[in-house]
Every structure is written in structure tokens, then in C-alpha cells.
C-alpha positions as semicolon CSV with decimal commas, in nm:
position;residue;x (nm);y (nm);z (nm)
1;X;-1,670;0,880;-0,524
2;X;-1,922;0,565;-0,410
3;X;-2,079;0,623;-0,091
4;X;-1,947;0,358;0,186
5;X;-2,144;0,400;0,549
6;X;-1,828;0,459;0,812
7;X;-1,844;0,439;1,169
8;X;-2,016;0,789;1,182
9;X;-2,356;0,613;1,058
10;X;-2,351;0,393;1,327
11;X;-2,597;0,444;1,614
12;X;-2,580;0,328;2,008
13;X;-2,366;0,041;1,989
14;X;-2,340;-0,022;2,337
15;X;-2,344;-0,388;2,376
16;X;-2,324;-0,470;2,040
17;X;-2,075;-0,728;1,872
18;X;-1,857;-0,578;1,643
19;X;-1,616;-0,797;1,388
20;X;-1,377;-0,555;1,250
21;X;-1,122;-0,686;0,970
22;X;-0,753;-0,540;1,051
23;X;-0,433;-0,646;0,937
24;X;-0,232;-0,782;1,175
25;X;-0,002;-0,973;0,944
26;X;0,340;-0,766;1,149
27;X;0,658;-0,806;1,032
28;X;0,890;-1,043;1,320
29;X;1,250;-1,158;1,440
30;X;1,330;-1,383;1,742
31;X;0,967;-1,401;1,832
32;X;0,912;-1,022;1,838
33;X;0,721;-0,765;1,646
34;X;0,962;-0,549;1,468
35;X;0,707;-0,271;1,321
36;X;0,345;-0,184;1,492
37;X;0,286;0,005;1,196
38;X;-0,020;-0,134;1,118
39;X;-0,192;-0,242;1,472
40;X;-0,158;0,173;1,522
41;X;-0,323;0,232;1,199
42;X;-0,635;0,035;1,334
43;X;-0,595;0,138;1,693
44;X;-0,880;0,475;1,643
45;X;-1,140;0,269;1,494
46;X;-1,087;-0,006;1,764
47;X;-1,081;0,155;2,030
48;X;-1,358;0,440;1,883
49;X;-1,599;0,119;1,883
50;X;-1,465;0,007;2,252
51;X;-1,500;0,364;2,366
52;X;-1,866;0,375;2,255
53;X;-1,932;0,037;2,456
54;X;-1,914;-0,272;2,161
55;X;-1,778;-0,566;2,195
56;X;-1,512;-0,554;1,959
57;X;-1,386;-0,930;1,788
58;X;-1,092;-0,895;1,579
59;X;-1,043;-1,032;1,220
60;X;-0,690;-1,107;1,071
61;X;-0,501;-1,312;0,901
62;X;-0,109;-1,343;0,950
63;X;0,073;-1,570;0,674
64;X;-0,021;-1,782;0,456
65;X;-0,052;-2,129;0,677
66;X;-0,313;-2,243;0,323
67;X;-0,595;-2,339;0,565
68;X;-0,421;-2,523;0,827
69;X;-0,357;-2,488;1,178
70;X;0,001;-2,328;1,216
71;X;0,178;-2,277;1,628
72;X;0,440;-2,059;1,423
73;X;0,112;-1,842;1,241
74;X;-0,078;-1,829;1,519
75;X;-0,250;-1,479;1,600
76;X;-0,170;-1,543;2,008
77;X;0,188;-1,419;1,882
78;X;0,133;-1,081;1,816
79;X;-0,127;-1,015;2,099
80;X;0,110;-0,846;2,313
81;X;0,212;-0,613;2,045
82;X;-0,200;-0,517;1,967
83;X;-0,234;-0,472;2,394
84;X;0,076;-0,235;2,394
85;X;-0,022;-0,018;2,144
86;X;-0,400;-0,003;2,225
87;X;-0,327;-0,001;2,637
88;X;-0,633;-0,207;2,691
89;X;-0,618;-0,571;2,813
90;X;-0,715;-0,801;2,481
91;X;-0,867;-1,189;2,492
92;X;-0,692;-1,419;2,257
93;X;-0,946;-1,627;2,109
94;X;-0,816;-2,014;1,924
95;X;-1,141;-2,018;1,737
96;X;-1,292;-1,829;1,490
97;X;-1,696;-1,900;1,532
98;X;-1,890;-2,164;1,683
99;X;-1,931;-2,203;2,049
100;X;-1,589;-2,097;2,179
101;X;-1,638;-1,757;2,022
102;X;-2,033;-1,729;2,166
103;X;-1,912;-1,804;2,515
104;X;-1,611;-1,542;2,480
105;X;-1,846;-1,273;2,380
106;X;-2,098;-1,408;2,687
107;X;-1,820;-1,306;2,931
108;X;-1,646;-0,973;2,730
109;X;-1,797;-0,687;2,910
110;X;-1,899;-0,360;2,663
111;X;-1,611;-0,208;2,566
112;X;-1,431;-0,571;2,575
113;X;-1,185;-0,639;2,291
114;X;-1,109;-1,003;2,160
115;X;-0,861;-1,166;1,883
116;X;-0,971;-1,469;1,743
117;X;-0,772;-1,647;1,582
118;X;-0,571;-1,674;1,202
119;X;-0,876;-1,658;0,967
120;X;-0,663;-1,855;0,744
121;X;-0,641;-2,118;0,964
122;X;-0,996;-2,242;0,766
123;X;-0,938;-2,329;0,449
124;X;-1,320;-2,180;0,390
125;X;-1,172;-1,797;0,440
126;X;-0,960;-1,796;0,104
127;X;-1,252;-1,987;-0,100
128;X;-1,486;-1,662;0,046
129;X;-1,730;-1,984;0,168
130;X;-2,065;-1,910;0,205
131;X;-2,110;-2,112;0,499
132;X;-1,797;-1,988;0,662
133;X;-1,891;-1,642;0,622
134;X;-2,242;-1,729;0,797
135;X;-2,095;-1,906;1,097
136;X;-1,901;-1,577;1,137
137;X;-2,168;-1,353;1,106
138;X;-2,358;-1,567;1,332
139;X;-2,212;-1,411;1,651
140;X;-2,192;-1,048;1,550
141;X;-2,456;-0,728;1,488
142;X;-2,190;-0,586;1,281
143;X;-1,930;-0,555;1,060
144;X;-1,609;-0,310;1,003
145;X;-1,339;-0,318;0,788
146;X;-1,032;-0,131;0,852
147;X;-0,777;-0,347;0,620
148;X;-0,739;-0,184;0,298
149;X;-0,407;-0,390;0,253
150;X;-0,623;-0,686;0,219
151;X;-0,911;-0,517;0,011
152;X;-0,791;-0,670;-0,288
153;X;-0,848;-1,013;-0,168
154;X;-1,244;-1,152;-0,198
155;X;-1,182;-1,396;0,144
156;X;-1,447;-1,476;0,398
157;X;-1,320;-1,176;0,611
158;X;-1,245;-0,935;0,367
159;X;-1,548;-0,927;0,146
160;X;-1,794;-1,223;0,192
161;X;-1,900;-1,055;0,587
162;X;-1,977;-0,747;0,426
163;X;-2,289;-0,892;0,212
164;X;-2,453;-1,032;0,491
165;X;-2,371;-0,786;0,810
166;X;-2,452;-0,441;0,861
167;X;-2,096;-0,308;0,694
168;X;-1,849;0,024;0,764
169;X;-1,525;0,124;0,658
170;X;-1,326;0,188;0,976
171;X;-1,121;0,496;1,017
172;X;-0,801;0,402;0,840
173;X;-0,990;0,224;0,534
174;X;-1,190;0,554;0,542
175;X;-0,878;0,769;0,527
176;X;-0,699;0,562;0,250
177;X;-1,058;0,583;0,040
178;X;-1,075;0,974;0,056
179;X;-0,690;1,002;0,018
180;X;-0,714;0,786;-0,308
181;X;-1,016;0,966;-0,434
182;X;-0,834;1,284;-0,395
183;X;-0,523;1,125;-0,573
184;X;-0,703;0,994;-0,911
185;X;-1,047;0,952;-0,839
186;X;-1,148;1,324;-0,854
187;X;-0,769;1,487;-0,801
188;X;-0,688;1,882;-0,886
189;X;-0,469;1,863;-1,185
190;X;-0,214;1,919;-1,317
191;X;-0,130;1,546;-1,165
192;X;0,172;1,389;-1,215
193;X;0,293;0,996;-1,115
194;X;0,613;0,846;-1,011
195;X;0,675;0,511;-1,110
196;X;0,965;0,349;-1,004
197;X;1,107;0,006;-0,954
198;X;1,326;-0,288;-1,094
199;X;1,070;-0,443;-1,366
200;X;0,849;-0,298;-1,599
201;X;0,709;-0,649;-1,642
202;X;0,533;-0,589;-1,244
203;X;0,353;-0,266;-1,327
204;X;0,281;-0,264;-1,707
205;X;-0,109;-0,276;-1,603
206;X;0,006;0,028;-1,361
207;X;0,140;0,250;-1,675
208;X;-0,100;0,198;-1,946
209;X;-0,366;0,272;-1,630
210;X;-0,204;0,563;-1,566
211;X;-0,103;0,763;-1,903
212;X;-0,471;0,812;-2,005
213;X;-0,508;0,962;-1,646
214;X;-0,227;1,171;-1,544
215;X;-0,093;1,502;-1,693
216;X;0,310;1,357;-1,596
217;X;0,432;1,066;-1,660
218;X;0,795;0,976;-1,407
219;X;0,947;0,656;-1,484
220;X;1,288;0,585;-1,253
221;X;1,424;0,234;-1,126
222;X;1,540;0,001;-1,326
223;X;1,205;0,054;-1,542
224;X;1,382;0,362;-1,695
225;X;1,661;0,147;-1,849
226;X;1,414;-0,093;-2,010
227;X;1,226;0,230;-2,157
228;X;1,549;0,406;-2,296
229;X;1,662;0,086;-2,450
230;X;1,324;0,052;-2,597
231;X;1,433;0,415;-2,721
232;X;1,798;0,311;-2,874
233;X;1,980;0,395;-2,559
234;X;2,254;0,156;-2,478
235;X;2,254;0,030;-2,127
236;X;2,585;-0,084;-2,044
237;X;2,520;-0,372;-1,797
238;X;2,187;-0,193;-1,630
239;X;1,907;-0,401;-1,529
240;X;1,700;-0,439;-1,831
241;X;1,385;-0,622;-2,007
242;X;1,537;-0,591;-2,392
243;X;1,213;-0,812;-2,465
244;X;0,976;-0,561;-2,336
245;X;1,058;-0,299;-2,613
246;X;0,792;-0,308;-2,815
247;X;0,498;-0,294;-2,522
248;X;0,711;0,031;-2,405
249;X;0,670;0,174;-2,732
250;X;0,317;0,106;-2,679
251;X;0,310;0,299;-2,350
252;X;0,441;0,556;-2,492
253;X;0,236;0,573;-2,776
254;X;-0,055;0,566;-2,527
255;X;0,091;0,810;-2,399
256;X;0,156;1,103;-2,656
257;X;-0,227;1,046;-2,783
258;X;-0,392;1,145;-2,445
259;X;-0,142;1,438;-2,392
260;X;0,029;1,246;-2,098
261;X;0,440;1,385;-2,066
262;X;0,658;1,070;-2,016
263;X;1,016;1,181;-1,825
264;X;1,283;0,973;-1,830
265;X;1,619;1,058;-1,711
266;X;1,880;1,231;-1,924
267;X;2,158;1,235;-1,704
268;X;2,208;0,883;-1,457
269;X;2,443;0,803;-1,245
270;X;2,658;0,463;-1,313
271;X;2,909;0,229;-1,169
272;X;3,089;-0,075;-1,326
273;X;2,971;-0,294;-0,955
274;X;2,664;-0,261;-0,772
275;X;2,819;-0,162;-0,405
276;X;2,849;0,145;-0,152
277;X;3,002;0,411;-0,290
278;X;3,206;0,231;-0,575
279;X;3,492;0,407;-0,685
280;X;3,383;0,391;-1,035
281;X;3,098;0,570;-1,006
282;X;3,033;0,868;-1,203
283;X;2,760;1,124;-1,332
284;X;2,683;1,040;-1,672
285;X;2,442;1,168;-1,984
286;X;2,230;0,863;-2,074
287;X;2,386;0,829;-2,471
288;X;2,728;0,742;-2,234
289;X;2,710;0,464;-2,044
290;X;2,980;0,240;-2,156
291;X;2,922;-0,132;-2,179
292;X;3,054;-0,240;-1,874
293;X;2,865;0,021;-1,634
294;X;2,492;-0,022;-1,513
295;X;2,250;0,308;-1,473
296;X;2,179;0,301;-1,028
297;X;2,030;0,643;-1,004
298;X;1,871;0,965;-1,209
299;X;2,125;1,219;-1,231
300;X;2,102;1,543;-1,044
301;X;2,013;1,760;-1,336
302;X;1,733;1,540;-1,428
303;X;1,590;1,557;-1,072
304;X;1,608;1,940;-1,069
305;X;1,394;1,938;-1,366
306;X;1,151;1,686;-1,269
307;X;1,175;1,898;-0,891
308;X;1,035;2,203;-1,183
309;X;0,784;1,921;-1,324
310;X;0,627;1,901;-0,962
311;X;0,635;2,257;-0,879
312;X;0,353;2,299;-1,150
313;X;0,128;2,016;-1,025
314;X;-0,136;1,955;-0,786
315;X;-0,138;1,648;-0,737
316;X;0,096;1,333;-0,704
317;X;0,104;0,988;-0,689
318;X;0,414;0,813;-0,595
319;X;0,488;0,413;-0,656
320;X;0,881;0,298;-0,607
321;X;1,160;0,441;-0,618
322;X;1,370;0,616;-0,866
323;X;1,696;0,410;-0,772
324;X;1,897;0,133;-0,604
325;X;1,810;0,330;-0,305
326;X;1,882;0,107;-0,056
327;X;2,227;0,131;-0,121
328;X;2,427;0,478;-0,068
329;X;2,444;0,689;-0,260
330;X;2,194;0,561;-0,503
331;X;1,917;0,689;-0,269
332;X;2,023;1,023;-0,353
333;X;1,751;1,128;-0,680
334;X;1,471;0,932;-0,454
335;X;1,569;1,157;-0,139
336;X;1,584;1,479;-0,333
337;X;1,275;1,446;-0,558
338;X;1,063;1,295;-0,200
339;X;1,147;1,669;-0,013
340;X;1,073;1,871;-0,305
341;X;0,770;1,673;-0,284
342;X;0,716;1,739;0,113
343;X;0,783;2,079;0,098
344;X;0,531;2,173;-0,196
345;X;0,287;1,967;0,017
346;X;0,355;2,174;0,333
347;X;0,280;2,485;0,146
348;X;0,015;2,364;0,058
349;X;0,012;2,377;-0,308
350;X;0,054;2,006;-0,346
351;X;-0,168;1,664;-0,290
352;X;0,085;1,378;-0,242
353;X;0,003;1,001;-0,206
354;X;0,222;0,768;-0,174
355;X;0,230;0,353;-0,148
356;X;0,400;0,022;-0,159
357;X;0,668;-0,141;0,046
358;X;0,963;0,005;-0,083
359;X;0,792;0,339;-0,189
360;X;0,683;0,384;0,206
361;X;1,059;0,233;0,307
362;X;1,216;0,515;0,093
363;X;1,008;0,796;0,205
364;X;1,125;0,668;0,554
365;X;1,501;0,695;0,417
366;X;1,420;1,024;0,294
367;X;1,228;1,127;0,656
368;X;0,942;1,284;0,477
369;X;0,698;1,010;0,502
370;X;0,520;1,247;0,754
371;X;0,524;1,495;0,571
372;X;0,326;1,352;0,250
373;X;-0,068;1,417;0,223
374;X;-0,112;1,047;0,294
375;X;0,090;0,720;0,292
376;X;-0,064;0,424;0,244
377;X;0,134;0,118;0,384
378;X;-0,058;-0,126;0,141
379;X;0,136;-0,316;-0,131
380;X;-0,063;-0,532;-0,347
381;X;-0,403;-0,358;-0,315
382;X;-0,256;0,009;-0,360
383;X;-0,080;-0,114;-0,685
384;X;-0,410;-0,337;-0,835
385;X;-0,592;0,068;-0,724
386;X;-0,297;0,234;-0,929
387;X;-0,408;-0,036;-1,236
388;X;-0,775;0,103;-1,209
389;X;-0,874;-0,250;-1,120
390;X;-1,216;-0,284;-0,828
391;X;-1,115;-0,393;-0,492
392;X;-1,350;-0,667;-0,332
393;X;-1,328;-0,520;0,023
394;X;-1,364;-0,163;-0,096
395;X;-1,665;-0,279;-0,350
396;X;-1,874;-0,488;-0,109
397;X;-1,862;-0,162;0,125
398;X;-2,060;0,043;-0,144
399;X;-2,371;0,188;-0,041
């Protein structure tokens, strides 16, 4: 694994200026945060850095307001949220650099903690400009990044900072780095990978990353369809890319040469309408689906096997589901397969890492998010890791 200094190497900070990059980009309704999720998983290495007397300056961006000054994308409306979960009074800041910013840091005792404003407010943060980046740095001794959700972005903030500051990985960017290293970087094998999700077409750079390093291979989702049908499986009416045949073939292929075990599901469960409980649903082999049904779910005798699969591995990676499963009961293989997963990892016989929106909203379903070795609440930069591509963020933190 590269070496990345973390907060550990830092020395007396006490009165120092610290810019540490979190994401603050919260989910809201009526003017309210609905999920803190993310302000708590930057709230040790703020408030580690407060503790230890800096002056800490928040980074973050919060929508995509393309460089312009936004009321309705404005950081000041989320401040409440980031003072309730750290308990410390926090200065909103309507700059970024520049003088306003010098005279807030002037007045923020050690131990102070400021939010300036939307980086993306300047059109120079999305460009990564140079100057931007120096009029920054200007005001700090220091910089920290704690957003691996925006790692995959080379902005201003993200990645441009940490060339010409002093740079860390904060606590949570630190955990997700050692959690991923332990997942494919360096991971005990056997490993196996679940893979699920409507379209092949969004992680084809995700499989053929992943056969040449995993010893199992779990496709669910509506990917599964597209791969049996690349197979000679009729469908029925599932969600399906018919035109994507021949590059599953090729995944496959890929496959079978590095010794990689694809599973797909032998027995599904279909419906001729996509609702709650439909009264045409049934448990099915996959050589019956008739034309008029669609494949929702893996079938219950596939998931005991694949439950076997994971009993004989050491490590797993989990990306999307392996149904419809946010409507009942299609949740059902996702649910089962997620606690055979949990309770291998609370014996202890079983690294499990898991990431993505819907992967993390499923686990939640399932109530075993807790339960998993790590979950990693990023979407686009845990799937561009998953592709074996270089983050920015993580990159320019390198030692």
C-alpha cells in the first residue's frame, strides 16, 4: 500500500490553520438535512485537530451551482446540521480566500472551527486553477483531506491543495484507504465480489477490473439477465442489454483464463408486473421464464449456494444489489446473502467491504450495515477504485 502521512505525523498544531476537505454535500427536504451521515464521518478528524488547538477552516462543496454563486447551494444551509453533530459553535464563512477569510482566522481562537463557503461557487475549483489553489493555501499551514467521496475528482480542494500544503489523510479517508487495501489491494483470499445493479453498461470497467483479481465472481440485478441472455437464456420481459452480448462473452472469457468463478443465478424469482407482492409472482429455474414475466430477484436455492460460496472466502467486496430490492419482496436474495455475510464477518472469518448508494441503502434494509468490516458511503469514487482506476485526492496524498 503507498504511504500517505495522516494526522498521527502531525506535530504541535496549536495555533495552526488547518483546511480540511469534507463532504458536506447532505441529502435535504423542506430546508432540512435528512441524513448527517457524512458530517459524522468527518466529525473525529475535526474535532481531533480542534482538540489539539488548530484552527480548523472547512472545505466542501454542496451541488453543482457550475461556478456561480447559488442562495439555494449555499454552505450557510447545512451549518446547523455540522454544529449539532460536532456540539461546538461553527463560523459560517461567504468567502473562500482573500481578506474575509484572513480576518476570520484573525479572530477564531485555537480550537476555533469555520465553514467557508461552496468551493464551487468559483468556477477556478472544478478547472483545479493554479491560482485558485494558491489563494487558498495562502491562509493555511496545512492541509487534510477527509473526503474520499470526492477523491475521484482533481478540483482545487480535492487535489490541487495537496501539492502545495503540508498534506494528511484525515481519519475517515484513512479508514476507507486501509479498508480498501485490505479488500483488493493486499486482501486474504479466497476473495469473492458482488456485483449487482440494473446495467451492465455502468460497471463493465468494474467486471473486467475485477475477474483478473478475485477468486468469485457474483453477478445479480438486472446485470444477471443481460449475462444469461448473452448465455441463450430467454428473459421474458426482464430488464436487459441484448446488445451487450458479445462484451459479456468477453467477461467471461476473461474470466475462465485467470481462474475467476462467475455465478449467476439458476433459480430467479419472476412476476408478469413490477409491484409489491404481485400475485403472479413465482419461484422459477432460469430456462422458465415465460415471455411475459421479468427475472426481480435470485431464487432462494441460488442464494444458499452462493451463502456456501462465501463461507469459503476471506474476503468480500460488495457493489449493488442482487434485486429490485427496494420493492418487497424482491429485497429478499439481497437481505439473505448481506447476513450470511455479517455473520461470517462477526466470527471473524470474513473481510467485508461494501459501497455505493444503493449497495449502503440495502445493507441498511437488510440492518447489517454495522455489522460489515467497513462501509464506505462513497459512490462514484468507490466504483472508479472497484475499476482499478488512480484517484486524484488519494494520489496527491502519496508520500
Amino acid at each position: 500500500m503507498p504511504k500517505f502521512r495522516t494526522l498521527d505525523d502531525l506535530g504541535d498544531v496549536r495555533g495552526k490553520v488547518a483546511l480540511v476537505r469534507v463532504d458536506l454535500n447532505l441529502p435535504m427536504q423542506d430546508g432540512a438535512v435528512t441524513d448527517d451521515t457524512r458530517v459524522r464521518a468527518s466529525a473525529p478528524t475535526i474535532l481531533e485537530l480542534a482538540d489539539a488547538g488548530a484552527k480548523v477552516l472547512l472545505l466542501a462543496h454542496f451541488g453543482r451551482p457550475k461556478g456561480a454563486r447559488d442562495p439555494n447551494q449555499s454552505l450557510s444551509r447545512v451549518i446547523d446540521c455540522v454544529q449539532h453533530v460536532l456540539g461546538r459553535e461553527v463560523m459560517y464563512v461567504s468567502e473562500l480566500a482573500g481578506d474575509v477569510v484572513r480576518q476570520t482566522i484573525a479572530i477564531l481562537p485555537p480550537g476555533g472551527i469555520a465553514l467557508l463557503e461552496n468551493t464551487r461557487f468559483w468556477p477556478g475549483e472544478e478547472k483545479n486553477d493554479p491560482a485558485l489553489v494558491q489563494t487558498i493555501a495562502a491562509n493555511a499551514d496545512f492541509y487534510v483531506n477527509d473526503a474520499f467521496s470526492a477523491a475521484h475528482r482533481a478540483h482545487a480542494t480535492t487535489e490541487g491543495l495537496a501539492h502545495v500544503l503540508p498534506a494528511y489523510a484525515g481519519r475517515a479517508m484513512q479508514a476507507e484507504l486501509e479498508a480498501l487495501e485490505r479488500a483488493l489491494g493486499n486482501p486474504r483470499k479466497p476473495v469473492a465480489a458482488v456485483v449487482g445493479g440494473a446495467k451492465v453498461s455502468t460497471k463493465l470497467d468494474v467486471l473486467e477490473h475485477l475477474v483478473g483479481k478475485v477468486d468469485h465472481l457474483i453477478i445479480g440485478g438486472g446485470m444477471a439477465n443481460t449475462f444469461l441472455a448473452a448465455r441463450g437464456i430467454a428473459v421474458g420481459k426482464s430488464l436487459c442489454e441484448h446488445d451487450l452480448a458479445a462484451t459479456c462473452e468477453e467477461i467471461l472469457a476473461a474470466a475462465e483464463k485467470s481462474g475467476c468463478t462467475v455465478h449467476l443465478p439458476y433459480d430467479v424469482v419472476v412476476a408478469k408486473e413490477f409491484a409489491p407482492n404481485p400475485p403472479s409472482m413465482r419461484t422459477c429455474n432460469v430456462h422458465e421464464v415465460a415471455p411475459d414475466e421479468m427475472i426481480l430477484d435470485v431464487g432462494p436455492q441460488a442464494v444458499e449456494a452462493l451463502a456456501d460460496v462465501l463461507k469459503t472466502c476471506r474476503t468480500l467486496v460488495w457493489n449493488g444489489p442482487l434485486g429490485a430490492f427496494e420493492t418487497a419482496p424482491f429485497d429478499a436474495a439481497t437481505v439473505a446473502l448481506a447476513t450470511t455475510a455479517a455473520a461470517l464477518t462477526r466470527e471473524g472469518s470474513l473481510v467485508s467491504v461494501a459501497g455505493g448508494g444503493d449497495t449502503v441503502a440495502a445493507l441498511n434494509q437488510a440492518g447489517v450495515a454495522d455489522e460489515f468490516t467497513y462501509v464506505s458511503t462513497a459512490g462514484g469514487a468507490f466504483l472508479e477504485w472497484m475499476e482499478g482506476k488512480q484517484l486524484p485526492g488519494v494520489k496527491a496524498l502519496e508520500t
